[in-house]
N, C-alpha and C positions, 0 to 999 in steps of 0.2 A: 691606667688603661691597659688590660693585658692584649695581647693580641690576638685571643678569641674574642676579644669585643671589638677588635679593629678590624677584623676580618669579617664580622656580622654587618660593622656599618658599610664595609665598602660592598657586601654583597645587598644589601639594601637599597645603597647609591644607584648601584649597577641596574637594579632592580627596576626599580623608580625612571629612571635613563629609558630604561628598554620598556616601560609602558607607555612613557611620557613621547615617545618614538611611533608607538602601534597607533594611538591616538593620534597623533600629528598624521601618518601617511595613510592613514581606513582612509576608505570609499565610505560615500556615506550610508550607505547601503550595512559597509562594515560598521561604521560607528552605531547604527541604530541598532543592530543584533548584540553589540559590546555593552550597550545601555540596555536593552533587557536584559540581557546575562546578568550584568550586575546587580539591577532592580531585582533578580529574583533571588540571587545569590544575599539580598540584604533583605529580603523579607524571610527568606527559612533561616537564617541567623535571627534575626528577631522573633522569628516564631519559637525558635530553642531556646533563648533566653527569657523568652515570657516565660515558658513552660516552666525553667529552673527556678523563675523569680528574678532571676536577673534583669531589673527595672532601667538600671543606667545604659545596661550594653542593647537590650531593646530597645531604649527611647535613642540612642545612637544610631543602629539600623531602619529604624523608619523614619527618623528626619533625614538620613541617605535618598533611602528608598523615596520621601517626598519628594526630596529636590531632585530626581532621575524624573518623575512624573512630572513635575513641571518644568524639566527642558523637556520631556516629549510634546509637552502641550505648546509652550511657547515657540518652538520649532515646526508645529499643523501649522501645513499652509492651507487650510479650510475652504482656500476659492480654486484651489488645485485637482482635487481627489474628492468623488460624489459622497464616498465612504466616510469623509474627514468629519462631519460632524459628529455622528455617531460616537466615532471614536473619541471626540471631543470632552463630549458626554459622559463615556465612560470613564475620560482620566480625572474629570473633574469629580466622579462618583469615586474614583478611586482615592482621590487626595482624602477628600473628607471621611473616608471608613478608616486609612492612614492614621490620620489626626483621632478618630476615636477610639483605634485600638493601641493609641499611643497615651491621650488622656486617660480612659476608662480601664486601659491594662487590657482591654479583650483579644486573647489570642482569636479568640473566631472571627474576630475582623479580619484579624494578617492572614489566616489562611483562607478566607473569601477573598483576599485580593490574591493571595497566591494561586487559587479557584480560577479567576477571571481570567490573569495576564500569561499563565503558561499555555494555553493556546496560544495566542499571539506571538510569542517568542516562538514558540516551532513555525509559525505561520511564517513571521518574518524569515528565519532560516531556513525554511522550505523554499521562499520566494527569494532571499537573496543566493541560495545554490543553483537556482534556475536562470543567475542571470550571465552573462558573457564578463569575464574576471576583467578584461582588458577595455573594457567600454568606459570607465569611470575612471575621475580625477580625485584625487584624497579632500575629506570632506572642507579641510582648513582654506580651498578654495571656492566654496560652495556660501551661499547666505540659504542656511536651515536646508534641509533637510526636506520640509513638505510633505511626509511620509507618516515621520516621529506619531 
């Protein structure tokens, strides 16, 4: 092992540490803007590897991308928020265009969900800048979310 490889993994460790930390101490508010960030960040990576033909590293970013939709889903508290089904709705629409533009290769799936859910991700970061920083507990003490 040289020590440009040693010094990659401990920047990696570090790395890992210092996400594995942001996660732990979000608001949940922050956890939910961290999971669209992500969800979108894995569907234009999978939009660019369909494009390339890249079949392994797109079916990678949309099974991501599914499993981010199904903790926003499983985390709706649907008896909480008038809005919650609606949204219910759509992520249930969104798994299954997910799922086809993963079987069928259709990039025009992935960017109809990229279509859909970048509203929403400004919407949420619009609505969690508006709210009071110091009101909220980190999510790791919370059950869901209700929101997602």
């Amino acid at each position: 092992m040289t020590l440009l490889t040693a010094a990659r993994g401990n920047t990696r460790a570090a790395l890992s540490r210092y996400n594995d930390d942001a996660v732990l101490n979000a608001t949940p508010v922050q956890l939910l803007t961290m999971l669209y960030d992500r969800l979108l960040l894995d569907l234009h990576r999978a939009e660019a590897a369909q494009q390339s033909g890249d079949w392994p590293k797109a079916s990678e970013n949309l099974f991501h991308a599914q499993a981010i939709v199904t903790e926003l889903s499983v985390t709706l508290k649907t008896d909480v928020w008038e809005g919650a089904e609606g949204l219910m709705a759509l992520y249930t629409y969104i798994t299954t265009t997910l799922i086809d533009a993963n079987v069928r290769r259709e990039v025009e799936h992935t960017r109809e969900c990229i279509t859909l859910l970048e509203p929403l991700r400004t919407a949420w970061h619009e609505a969690a800048g508006a709210l009071p920083a110091h009101d909220e507990t980190p999510a790791r003490t919370t059950e869901g979310l209700g929101i997602g």
